[in-house]
C-alpha positions as CSV (number, residue, x, y, z in Angstrom):
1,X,-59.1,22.7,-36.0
2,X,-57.1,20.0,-36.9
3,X,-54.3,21.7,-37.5
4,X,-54.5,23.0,-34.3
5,X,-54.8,19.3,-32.5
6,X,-51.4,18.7,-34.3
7,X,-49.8,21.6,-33.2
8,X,-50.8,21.7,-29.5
9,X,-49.6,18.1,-29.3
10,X,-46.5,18.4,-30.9
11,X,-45.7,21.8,-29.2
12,X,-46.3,19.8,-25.9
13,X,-44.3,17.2,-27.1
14,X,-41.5,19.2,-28.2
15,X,-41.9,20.4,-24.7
16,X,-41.8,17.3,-23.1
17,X,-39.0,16.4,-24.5
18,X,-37.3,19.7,-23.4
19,X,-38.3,19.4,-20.0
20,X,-36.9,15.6,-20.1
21,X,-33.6,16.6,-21.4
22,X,-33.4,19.5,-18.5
23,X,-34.5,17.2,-16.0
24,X,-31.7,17.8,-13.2
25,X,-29.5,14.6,-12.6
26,X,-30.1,12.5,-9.4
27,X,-29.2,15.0,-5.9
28,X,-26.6,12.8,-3.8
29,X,-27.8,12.1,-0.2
30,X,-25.4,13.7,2.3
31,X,-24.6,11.1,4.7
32,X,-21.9,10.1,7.1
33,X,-20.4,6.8,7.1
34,X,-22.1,5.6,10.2
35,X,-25.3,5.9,8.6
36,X,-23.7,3.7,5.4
37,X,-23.0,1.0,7.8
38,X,-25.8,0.7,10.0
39,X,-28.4,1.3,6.9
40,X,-26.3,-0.3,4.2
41,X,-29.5,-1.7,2.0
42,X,-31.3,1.6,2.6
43,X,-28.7,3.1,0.5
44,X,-28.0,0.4,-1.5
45,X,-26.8,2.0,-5.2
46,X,-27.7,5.7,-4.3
47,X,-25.7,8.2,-5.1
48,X,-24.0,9.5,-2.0
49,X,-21.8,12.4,-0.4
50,X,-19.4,11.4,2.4
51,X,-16.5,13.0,4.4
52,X,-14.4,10.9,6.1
53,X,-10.5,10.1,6.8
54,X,-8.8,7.2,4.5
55,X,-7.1,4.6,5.5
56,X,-4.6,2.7,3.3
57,X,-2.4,0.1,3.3
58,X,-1.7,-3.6,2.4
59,X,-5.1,-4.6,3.5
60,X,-6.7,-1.3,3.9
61,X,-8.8,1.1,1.9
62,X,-11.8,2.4,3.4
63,X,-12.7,5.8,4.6
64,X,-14.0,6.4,7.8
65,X,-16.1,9.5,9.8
66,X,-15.8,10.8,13.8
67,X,-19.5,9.6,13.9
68,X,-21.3,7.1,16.0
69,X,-22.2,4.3,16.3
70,X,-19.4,2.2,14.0
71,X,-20.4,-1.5,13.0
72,X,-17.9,-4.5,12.1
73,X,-18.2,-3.5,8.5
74,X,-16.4,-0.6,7.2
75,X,-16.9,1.4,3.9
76,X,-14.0,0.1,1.5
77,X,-13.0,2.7,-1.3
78,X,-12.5,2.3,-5.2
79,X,-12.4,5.0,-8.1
80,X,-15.3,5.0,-11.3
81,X,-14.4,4.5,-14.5
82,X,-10.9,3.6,-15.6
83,X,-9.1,5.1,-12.9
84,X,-7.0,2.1,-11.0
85,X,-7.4,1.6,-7.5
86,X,-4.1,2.6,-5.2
87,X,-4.5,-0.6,-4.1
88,X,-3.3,-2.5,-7.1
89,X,-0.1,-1.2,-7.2
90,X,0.1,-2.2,-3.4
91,X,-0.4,-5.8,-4.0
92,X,-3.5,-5.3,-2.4
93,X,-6.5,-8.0,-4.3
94,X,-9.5,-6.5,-3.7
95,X,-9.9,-4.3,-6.2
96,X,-12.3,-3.4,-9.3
97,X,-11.5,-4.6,-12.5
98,X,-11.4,-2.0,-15.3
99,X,-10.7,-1.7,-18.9
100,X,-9.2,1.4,-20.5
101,X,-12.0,3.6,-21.9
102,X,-14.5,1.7,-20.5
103,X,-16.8,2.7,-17.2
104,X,-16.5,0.4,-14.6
105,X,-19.7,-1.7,-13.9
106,X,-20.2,-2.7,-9.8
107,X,-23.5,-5.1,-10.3
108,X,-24.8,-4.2,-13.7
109,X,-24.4,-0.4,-12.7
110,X,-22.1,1.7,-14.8
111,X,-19.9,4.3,-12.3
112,X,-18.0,7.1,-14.1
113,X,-15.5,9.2,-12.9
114,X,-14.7,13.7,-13.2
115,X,-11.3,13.4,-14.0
116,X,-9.6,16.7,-12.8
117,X,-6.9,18.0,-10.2
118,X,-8.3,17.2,-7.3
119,X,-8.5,13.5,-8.4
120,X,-5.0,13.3,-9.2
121,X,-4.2,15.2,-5.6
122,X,-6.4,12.1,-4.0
123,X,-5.0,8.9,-6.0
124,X,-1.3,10.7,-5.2
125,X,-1.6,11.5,-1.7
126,X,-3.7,8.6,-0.4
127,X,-0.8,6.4,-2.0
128,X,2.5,8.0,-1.3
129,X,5.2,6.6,0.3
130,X,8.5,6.0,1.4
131,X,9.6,2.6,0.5
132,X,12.0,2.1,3.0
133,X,12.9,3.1,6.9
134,X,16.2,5.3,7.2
135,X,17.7,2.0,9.1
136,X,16.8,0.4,6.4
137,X,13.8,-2.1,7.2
138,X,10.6,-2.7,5.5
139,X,8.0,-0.2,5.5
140,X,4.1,-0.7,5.5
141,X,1.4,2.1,5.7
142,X,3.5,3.7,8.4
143,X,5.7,5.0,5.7
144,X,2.6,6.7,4.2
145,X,3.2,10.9,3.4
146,X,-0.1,12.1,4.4
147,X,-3.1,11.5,6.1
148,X,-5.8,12.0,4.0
149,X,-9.2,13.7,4.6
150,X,-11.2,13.9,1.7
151,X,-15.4,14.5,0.5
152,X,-16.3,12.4,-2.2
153,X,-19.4,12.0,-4.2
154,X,-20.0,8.0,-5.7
155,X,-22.4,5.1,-5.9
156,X,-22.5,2.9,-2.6
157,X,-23.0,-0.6,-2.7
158,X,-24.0,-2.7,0.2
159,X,-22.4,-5.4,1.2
160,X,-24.7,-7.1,3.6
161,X,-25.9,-10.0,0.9
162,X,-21.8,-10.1,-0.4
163,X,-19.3,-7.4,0.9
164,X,-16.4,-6.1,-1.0
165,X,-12.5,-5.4,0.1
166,X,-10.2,-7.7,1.2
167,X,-12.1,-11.2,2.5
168,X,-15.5,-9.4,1.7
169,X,-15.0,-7.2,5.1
170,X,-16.8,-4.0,4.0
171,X,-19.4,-2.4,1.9
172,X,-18.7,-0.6,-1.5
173,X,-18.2,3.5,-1.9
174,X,-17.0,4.1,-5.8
175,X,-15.7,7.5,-6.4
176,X,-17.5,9.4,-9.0
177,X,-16.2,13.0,-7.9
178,X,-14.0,14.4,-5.4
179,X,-14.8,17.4,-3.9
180,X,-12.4,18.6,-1.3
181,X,-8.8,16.7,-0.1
182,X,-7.4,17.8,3.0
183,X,-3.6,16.1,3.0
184,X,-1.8,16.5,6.4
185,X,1.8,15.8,5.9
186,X,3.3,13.6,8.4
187,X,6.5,13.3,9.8
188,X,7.9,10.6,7.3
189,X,10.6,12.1,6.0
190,X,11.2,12.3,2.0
191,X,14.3,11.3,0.7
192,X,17.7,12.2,2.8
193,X,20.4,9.7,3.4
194,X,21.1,7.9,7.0
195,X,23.7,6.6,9.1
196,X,22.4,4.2,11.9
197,X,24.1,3.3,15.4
198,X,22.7,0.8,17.6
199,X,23.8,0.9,21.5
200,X,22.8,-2.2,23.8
201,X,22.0,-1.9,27.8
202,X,22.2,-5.6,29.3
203,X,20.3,-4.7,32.4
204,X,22.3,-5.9,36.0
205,X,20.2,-8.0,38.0
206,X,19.0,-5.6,40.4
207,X,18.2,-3.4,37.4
208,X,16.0,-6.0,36.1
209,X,14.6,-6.5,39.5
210,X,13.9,-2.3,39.4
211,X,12.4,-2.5,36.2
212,X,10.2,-5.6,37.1
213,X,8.7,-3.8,39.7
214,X,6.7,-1.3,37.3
215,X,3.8,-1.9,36.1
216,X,4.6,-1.8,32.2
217,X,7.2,-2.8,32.4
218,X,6.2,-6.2,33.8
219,X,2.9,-6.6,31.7
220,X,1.0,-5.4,34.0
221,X,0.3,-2.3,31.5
222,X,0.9,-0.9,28.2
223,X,4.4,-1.6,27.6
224,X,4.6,1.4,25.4
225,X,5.0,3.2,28.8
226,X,8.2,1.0,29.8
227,X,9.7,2.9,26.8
228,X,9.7,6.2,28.3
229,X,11.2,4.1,31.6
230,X,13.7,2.6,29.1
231,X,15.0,5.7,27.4
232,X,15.9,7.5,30.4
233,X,19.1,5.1,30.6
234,X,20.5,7.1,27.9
235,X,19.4,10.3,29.4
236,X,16.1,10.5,26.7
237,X,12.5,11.7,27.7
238,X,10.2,10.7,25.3
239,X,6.7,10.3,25.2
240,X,5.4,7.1,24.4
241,X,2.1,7.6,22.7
242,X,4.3,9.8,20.3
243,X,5.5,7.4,18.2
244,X,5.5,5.8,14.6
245,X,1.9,4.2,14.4
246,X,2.8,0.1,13.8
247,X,2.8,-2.5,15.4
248,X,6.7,-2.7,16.2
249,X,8.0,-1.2,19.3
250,X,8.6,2.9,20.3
251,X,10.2,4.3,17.0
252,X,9.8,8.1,16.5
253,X,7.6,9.7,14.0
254,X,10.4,10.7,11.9
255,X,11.4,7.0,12.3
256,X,15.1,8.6,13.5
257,X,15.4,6.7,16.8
258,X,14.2,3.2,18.1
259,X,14.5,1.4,21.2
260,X,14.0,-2.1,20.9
261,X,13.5,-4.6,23.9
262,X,14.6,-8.2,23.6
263,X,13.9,-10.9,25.7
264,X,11.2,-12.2,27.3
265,X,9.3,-12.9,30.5
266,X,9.2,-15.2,33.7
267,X,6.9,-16.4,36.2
268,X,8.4,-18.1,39.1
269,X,5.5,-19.4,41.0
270,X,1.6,-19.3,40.2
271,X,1.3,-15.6,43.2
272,X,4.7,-14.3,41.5
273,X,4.9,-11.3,39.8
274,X,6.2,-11.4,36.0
275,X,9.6,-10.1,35.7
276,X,11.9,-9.8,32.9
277,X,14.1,-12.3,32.0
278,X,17.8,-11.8,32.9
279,X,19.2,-12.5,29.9
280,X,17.0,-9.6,28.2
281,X,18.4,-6.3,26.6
282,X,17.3,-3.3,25.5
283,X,18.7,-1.8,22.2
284,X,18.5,2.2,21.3
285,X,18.9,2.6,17.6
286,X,19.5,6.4,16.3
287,X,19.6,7.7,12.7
288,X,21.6,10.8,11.6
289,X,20.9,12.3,8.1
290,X,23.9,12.4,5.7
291,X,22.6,13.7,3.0
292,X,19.1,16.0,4.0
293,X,15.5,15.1,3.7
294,X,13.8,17.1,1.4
295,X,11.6,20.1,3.4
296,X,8.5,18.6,4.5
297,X,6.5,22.0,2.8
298,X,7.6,20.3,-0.7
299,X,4.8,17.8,-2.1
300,X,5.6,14.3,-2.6
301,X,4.3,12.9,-6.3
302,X,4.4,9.6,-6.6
303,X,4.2,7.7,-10.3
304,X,3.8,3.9,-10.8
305,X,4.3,1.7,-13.8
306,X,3.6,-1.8,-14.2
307,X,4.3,-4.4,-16.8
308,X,2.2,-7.0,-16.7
309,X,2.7,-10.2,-17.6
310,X,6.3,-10.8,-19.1
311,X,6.4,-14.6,-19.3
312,X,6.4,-15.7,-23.1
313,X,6.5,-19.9,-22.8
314,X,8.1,-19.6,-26.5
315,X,10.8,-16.8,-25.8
316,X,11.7,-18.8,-22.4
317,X,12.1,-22.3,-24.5
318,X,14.6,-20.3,-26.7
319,X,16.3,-18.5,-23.6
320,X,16.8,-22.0,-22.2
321,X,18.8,-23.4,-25.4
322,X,20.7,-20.6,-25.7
323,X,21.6,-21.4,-21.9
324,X,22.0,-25.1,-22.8
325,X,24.7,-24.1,-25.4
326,X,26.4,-21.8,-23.4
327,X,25.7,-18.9,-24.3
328,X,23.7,-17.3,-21.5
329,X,24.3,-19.3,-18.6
330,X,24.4,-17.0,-16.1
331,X,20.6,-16.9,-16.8
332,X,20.2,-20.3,-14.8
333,X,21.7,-18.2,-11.3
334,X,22.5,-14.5,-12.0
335,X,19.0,-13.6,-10.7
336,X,19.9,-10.0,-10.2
337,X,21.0,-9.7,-13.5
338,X,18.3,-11.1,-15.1
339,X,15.7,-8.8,-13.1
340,X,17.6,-5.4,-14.1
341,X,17.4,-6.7,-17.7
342,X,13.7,-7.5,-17.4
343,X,13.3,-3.8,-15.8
344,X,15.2,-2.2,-19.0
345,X,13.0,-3.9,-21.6
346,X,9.5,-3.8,-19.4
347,X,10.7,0.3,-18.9
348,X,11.3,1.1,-22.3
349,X,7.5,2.6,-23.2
350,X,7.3,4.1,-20.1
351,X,10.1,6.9,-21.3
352,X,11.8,7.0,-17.8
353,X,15.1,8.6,-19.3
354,X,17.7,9.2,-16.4
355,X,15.0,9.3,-13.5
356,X,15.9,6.0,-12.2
357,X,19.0,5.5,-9.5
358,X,18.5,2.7,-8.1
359,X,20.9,0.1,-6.3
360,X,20.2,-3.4,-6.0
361,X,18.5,-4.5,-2.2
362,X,18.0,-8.0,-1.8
363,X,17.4,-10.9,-4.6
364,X,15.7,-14.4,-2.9
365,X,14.6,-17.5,-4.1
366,X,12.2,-19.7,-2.7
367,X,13.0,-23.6,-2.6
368,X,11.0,-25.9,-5.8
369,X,7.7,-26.3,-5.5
370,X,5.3,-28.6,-7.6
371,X,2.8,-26.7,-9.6
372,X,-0.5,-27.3,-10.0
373,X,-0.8,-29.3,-13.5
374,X,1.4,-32.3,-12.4
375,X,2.8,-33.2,-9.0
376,X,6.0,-34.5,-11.0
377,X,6.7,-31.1,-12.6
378,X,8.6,-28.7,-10.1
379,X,9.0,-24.9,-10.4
380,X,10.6,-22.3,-8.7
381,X,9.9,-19.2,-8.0
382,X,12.3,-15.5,-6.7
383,X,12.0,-11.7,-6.6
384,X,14.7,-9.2,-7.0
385,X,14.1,-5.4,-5.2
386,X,16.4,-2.2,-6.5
387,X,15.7,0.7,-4.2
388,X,17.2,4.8,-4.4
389,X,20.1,5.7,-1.7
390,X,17.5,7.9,-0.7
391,X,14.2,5.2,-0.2
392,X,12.1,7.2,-3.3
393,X,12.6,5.0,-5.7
394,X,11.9,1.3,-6.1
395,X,11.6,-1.8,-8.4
396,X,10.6,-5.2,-8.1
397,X,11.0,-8.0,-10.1
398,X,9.3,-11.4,-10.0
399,X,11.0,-14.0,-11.2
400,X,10.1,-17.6,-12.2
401,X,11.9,-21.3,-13.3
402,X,8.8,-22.8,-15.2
403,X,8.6,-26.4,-15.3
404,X,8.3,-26.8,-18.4
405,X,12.0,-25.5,-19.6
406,X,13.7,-28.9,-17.9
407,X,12.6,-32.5,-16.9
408,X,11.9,-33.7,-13.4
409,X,15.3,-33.6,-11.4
410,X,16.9,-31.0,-13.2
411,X,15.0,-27.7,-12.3
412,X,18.4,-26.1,-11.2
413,X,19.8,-26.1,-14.5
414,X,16.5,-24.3,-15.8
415,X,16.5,-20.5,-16.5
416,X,15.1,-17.2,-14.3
417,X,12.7,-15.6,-16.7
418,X,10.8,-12.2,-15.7
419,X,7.0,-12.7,-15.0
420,X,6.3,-9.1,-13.9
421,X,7.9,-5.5,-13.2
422,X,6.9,-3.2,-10.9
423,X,8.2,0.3,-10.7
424,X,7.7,3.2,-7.7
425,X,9.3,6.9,-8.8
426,X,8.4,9.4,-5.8
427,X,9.9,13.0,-6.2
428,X,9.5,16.3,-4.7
429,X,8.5,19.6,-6.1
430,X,6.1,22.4,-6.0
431,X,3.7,22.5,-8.5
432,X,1.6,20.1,-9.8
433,X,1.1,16.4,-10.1
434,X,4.1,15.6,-12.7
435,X,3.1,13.5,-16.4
């Protein structure tokens, strides 16, 4: 009978224990992201499935729903386990920290990460873009390759007692798993050469006077109207809510053609209408392709390498009497130079062979500053930017005079040493994501 006792219990056990290890992992809740931000502490560390379109950019990355009602706070986005944010390699600071082979942690709980196609397709996509405009200014998440609609399964934190994102704006959503990406390409185009022309209208008086008179076009409305008004000087229709989406004024989608108004606005009396100034203009910019855009069916992969740190206070000290003897003087000045060597030696374990053709952009340094540890000890601090002919490719070097290298009064004879490297490769092919 015994027997028996021990038998029945430790077959139950045995089952217990089976049952325990079959026990089915913890069903997400399928929510949208209204429901995140009105009932953020409801949900606070569940496990949760959301669909949404993302947003990125220099202070951007949240994902966000066609539901009602939205609140102030948003739903900022970051990737389990080791996987780095897009962000970082924006700039951007709010970010997770991570270590290589090591889960990331958001408040004592761990958040893994299914590493598979479809989360390379989402860190690519949501991150891809053209560094440059084809007239050859700056570009921000304008310049972005797709818009990204994605459903994603991860661990939501809520940020009502201590938000997350950049100045604590938003609540937490950490990808686990993605589950569908829906990338819709837009009209940025990928690669391709350009030749710009810029023609200038100075408006007569009674043109001014004419233009004054309409609504828009005297602040009385959207001004993005006057640009349809504007165009038709050069015989252009265009529509003005189709145009690049940034803050600057009517550029097309394909960022080809620009029209730029500069000047300003005057009120004669306190009942007087608002009229344009008579010494403003109106520039139309237009971009012709020299060399062809890739077709926008090819998929743009995008690959970034970082170095780190670079600065070594002992290699710098013996730099800076190599310098001192004449040796390497160009150090203290060349800044260019000393940037593209930096990017040769920070490049070498990334095996980048011939796939960099690049051209140097712009190199600037800012004036002497004094750092934090003394107000007597100066340094001085500079960046250097190589970009593709075609806008695909970009490095960026930051460059430093430390203090330390030279005594008060004599920073300018100090060297530039590297204190980071940061390199963007974008290409085009079919297939997939390159290694």
């Amino acid at each position: 009978m015994f027997r028996l006792i021990l038998c029945f219990l430790g077959c139950f056990s045995a089952a217990g224990l089976s049952f325990a290890q079959d026990k089915p992992a913890e069903p997400p809740l399928h929510l949208t992201t209204c429901q995140l931000e009105n009932h953020p502490n409801l949900y606070d560390e569940k496990l949760v499935e959301v669909t949404g379109r993302l947003y990125f950019g220099k202070f951007d990355f949240i994902i966000d729903g066609t539901c009602t009602p939205h609140t102030g706070s948003g739903v900022w986005l970051d990737i389990g386990g080791d996987i780095e944010s897009p962000g970082k390699n924006w700039g951007v600071l709010s970010y997770l920290s991570k270590r290589k082979g090591v889960d990331v942690r958001v408040r004592g709980v761990s958040v893994p990460v299914v590493r598979d196609a479809l989360l390379d397709e989402f860190v690519n996509d949501v991150a891809a873009t053209r560094f440059r405009k084809p007239n050859g200014d700056g570009c921000g998440s304008e310049c972005l390759f797709y818009q990204v609609t994605a459903t994603v399964r991860g661990r939501f934190f809520s940020g009502a007692k201590g938000g997350f994102g950049m100045n604590e704006c938003c609540h937490l959503f950490v990808v686990e798993k993605v589950l569908s990406v829906s990338s819709k390409r837009t009209r940025i185009p990928a690669g391709g050469e350009f030749q710009c022309t810029s023609d200038r209208w100075q408006p007569a008086p009674e043109e001014l006077k004419a233009l004054s008179a309409i609504p828009a076009c005297s602040l009385r409305g959207d001004f993005r109207d006057c640009d349809a008004v504007l165009a038709k000087h050069w015989g252009d229709t265009i529509n003005p809510r189709d145009s690049l989406d940034y803050p600057g004024q009517w550029m097309s989608p394909d960022m080809t053609r620009t029209y730029i108004f500069a000047g300003g606005f005057i009120q004669k009396g306190p009942r007087q209408p608002i009229e344009m100034k008579p010494s403003s203009f109106i520039v139309r910019q237009v971009c012709h392709p020299v060399v062809a855009p890739k077709p926008a069916s090819d998929h743009v992969y995008c690959r970034f390498y970082s170095s780190g740190n670079l600065e070594n206070r002992d290699a710098a000290v013996a730099l800076q009497k190599a310098a001192d003897d004449g040796t390497d003087a160009w150090r203290t000045s060349d800044l260019a130079k000393v940037a593209w060597l930096a990017f040769k030696d920070a490049s070498k374990p990334w095996n980048l062979g011939n796939a960099v053709n690049v051209k140097l952009s712009k190199c600037e340094a800012w004036p002497p500053t004094n750092d934090g540890a003394s107000s007597k000890q100066q340094q001085e601090y500079g960046y250097c930017t190589f970009l593709a002919p075609d806008d695909m490719q970009e490095i960026t070097v930051d460059l430093h005079k430390p203090g330390y290298l030279k005594p008060p009064g004599q920073l300018q004879k100090a060297i530039w040493i590297a204190s980071g490297v940061e390199t963007n490769l974008c290409q085009t092919e079919l297939g997939p994501v390159p290694r």
